[in-house]
C-alpha positions in Angstrom: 65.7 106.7 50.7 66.6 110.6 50.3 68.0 112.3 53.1 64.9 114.4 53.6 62.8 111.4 54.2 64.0 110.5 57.3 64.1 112.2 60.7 67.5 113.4 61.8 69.7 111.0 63.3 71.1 112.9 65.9 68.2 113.8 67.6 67.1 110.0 69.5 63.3 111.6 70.3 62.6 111.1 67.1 63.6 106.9 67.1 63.1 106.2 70.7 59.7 104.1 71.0 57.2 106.2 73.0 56.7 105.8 77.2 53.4 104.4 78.0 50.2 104.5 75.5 47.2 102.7 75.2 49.3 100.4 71.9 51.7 99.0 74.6 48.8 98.6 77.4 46.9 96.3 74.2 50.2 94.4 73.6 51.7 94.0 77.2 48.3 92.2 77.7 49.6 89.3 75.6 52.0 88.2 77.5 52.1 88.9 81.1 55.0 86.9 82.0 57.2 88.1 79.4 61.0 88.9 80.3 62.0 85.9 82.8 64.6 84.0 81.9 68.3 85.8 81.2 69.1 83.3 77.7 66.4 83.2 76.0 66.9 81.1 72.7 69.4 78.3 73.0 70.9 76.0 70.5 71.5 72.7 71.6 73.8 70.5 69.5 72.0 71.7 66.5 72.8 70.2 63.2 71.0 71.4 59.9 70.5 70.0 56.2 68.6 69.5 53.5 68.7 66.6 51.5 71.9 64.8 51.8 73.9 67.9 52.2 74.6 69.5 55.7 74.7 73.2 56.3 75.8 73.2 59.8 77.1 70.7 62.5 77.1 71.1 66.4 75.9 74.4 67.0 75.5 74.9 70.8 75.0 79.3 71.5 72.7 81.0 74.2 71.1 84.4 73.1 71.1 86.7 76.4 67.6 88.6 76.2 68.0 91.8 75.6 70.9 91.7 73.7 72.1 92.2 69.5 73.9 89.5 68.4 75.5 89.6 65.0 76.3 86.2 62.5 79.0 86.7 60.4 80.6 84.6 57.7 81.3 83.8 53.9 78.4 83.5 52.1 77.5 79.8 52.1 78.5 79.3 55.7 75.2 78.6 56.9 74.3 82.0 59.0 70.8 82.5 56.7 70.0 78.8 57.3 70.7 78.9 60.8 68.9 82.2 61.1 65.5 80.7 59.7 65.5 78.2 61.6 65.0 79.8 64.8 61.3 80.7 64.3 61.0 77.6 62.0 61.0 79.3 58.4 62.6 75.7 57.5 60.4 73.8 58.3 58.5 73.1 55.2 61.7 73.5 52.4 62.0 70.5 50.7 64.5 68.2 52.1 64.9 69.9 55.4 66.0 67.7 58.0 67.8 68.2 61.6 69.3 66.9 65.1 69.6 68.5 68.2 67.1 71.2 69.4 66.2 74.8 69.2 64.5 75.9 73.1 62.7 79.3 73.3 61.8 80.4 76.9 63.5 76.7 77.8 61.0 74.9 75.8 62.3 73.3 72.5 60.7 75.6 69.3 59.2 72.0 67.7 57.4 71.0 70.9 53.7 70.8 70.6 53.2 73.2 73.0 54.4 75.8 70.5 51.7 77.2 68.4 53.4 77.9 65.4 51.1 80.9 64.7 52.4 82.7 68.0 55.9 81.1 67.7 56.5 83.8 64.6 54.6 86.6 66.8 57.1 85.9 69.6 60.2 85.9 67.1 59.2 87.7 64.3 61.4 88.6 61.2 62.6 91.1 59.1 64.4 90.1 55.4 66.9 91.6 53.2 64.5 93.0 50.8 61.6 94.9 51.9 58.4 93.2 51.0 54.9 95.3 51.4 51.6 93.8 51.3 49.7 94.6 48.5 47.4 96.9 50.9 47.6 100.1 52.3 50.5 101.5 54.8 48.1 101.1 57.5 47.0 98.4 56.9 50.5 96.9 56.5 50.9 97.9 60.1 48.2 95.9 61.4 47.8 93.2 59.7 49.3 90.4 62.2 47.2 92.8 64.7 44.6 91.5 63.4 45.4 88.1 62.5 46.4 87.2 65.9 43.4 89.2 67.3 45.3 91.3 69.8 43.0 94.7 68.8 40.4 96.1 66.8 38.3 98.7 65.9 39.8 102.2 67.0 42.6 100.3 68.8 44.1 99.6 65.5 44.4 102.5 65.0 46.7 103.3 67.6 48.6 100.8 66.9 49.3 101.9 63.8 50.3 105.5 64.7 52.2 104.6 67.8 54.4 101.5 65.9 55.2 103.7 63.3 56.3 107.0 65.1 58.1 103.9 66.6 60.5 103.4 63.5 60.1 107.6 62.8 57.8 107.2 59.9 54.6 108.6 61.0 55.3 112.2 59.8 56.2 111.4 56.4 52.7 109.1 55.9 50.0 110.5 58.2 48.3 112.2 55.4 48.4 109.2 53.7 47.9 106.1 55.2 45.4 104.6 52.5 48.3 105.2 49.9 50.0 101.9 48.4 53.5 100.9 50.5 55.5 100.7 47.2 54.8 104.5 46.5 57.5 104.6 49.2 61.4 104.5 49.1 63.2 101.5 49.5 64.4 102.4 52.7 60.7 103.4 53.9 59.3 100.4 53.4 62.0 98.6 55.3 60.5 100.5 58.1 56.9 99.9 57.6 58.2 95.9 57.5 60.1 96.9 60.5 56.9 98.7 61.9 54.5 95.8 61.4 57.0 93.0 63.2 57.1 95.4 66.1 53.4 96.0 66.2 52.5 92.3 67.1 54.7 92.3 70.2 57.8 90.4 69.3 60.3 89.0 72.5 63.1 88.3 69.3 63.7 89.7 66.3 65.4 88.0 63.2 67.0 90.2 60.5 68.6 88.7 57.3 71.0 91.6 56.1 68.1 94.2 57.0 70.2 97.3 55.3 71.7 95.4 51.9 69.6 97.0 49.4 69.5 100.6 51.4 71.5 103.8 50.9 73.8 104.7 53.4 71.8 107.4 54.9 68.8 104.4 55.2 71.9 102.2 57.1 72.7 104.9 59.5 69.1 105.7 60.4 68.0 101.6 60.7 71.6 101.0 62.6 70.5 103.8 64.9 66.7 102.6 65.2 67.9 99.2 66.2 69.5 100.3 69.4 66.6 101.8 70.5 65.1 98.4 70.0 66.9 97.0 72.8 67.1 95.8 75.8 63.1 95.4 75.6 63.5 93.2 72.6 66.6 90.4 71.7 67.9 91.1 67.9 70.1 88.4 66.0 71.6 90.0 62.8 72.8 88.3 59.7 75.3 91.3 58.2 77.8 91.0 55.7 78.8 94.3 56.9 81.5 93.9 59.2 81.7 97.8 60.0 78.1 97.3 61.0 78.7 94.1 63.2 81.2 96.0 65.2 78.5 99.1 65.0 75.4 97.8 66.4 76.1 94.0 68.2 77.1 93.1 72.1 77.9 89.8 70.6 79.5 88.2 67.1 78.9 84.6 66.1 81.7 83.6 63.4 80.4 81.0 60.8 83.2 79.2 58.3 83.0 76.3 56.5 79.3 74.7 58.2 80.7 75.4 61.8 80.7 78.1 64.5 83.8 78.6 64.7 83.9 81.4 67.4 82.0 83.6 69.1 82.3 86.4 72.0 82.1 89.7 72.8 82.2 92.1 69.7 84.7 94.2 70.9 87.2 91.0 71.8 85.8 89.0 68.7 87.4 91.4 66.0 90.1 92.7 68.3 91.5 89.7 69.6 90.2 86.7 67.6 91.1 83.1 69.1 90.9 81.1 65.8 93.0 81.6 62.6 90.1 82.0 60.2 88.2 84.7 62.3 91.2 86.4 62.5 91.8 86.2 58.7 88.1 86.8 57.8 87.6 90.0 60.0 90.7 91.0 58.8 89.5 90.3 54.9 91.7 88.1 54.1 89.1 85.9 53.5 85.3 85.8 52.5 
């Protein structure tokens, strides 16, 4: 993404997400009650695998809503798997298998009472590469709107417009909203992915290394984006960007080896780690 195509960084009107508007009226209507309890995914003595191998033993962590929590690690340490598995992207890879639980709002993520369907409206997810529908920009936009039937007609339309001045992409495709997505830059269609998880009302959002394949410039603007994001929305962040974790999180999850090994505060976590391998890995001595 060039320089040009973005708004300036420095000036927050353009990233903040707008006051009041007839989008938000449309998706505050889908969930009344949202918002009441302070840890709002949990992971209870959670143990993940596939096949005969084991990616992760014993994980116990509370998310605090309205909060960025960021998983670090080697690669192969089980952050991505972990990750997944909290809005059940898992589920159906071959030889997946686990133990313990996974409770959203206090209510495990596998109980029956969990539409799967609104389980990944409620804790949507963005990935490391951007991926487009092959349909236009607005229609990229609103396409879980319409799936989960939460507008139509003319209200798509302001959805559309108000998710992506949201992510500060409306100016640059107003005039062309029929256009393919991959007529944009990499970085721009990272935010129309971004856009259309916002635009179906997500409580948590899931992002596998959101800014690996971007510029720098792209990083900055996303980085500043996701802080807007917050506290209305929880955000758990696979990075292998350590200047990042320490950028954007509250809190830092250290993965090593199939375990948790620590976690805490951000600040404290890379400033005063109480394990030998956090201290060696945010130190980069290893990983």
């Amino acid at each position: 993404m060039a320089e040009q195509d973005l708004p300036s960084i420095v000036d927050q009107n353009q990233i903040r997400p707008a006051v009041v508007d007839p989008a938000d009226q449309v998706l505050e209507a889908l969930d009344p009650d949202r918002g009441r309890s302070e840890e709002v995914v949990q992971a209870q003595n959670l143990c993940l695998g596939f096949g005969t191998k084991t990616i992760l033993s014993d994980i116990d962590m509370s998310f605090r809503r309205g909060t960025i929590t960021a998983l670090i690690g080697p690669t192969g340490s089980g952050k991505s798997t972990f990750l997944r598995t909290l809005n059940r992207m898992n589920d159906r890879v071959a030889g997946f298998h686990r133990e313990g639980d996974v409770t959203f709002d206090d209510q495990s993520i596998w109980s029956p009472h969990h539409d799967l369907l609104t389980l990944r409206r409620r804790i949507g997810m963005l990935f490391q590469r951007p991926n487009p529908f092959p349909m236009s920009i607005r229609d990229n936009v609103v396409a879980g709107v319409k799936a989960h039937r939460i507008a139509k007609g003319k209200q798509l339309d302001v959805v559309a417009e108000q998710r992506l001045r949201e992510v500060g992409l409306w100016d640059a495709v107003k005039d062309r909203l029929g256009d393919s997505p991959f007529r944009l830059s990499g970085g721009q269609q990272q935010l129309l992915c971004l856009a259309r998880a916002l635009a179906v009302g997500p409580e948590v959002l899931l992002l596998d290394e959101p800014t690996s394949a971007l510029d720098p410039i792209s990083t900055e603007y996303i980085e500043a984006l996701l802080a807007t994001l917050v506290p209305a929305l929880t955000l758990i962040i696979v990075t292998h960007n350590l200047a990042q974790a320490r950028r954007v999180s509250h809190t830092t999850m250290f993965f090593y080896d199939g375990e948790l090994i620590e976690h805490g505060a951000t600040q404290e976590l890379f400033e005063h780690p109480q394990h030998a391998n956090t201290e060696r890995y945010v130190n980069g001595r290893i990983g």
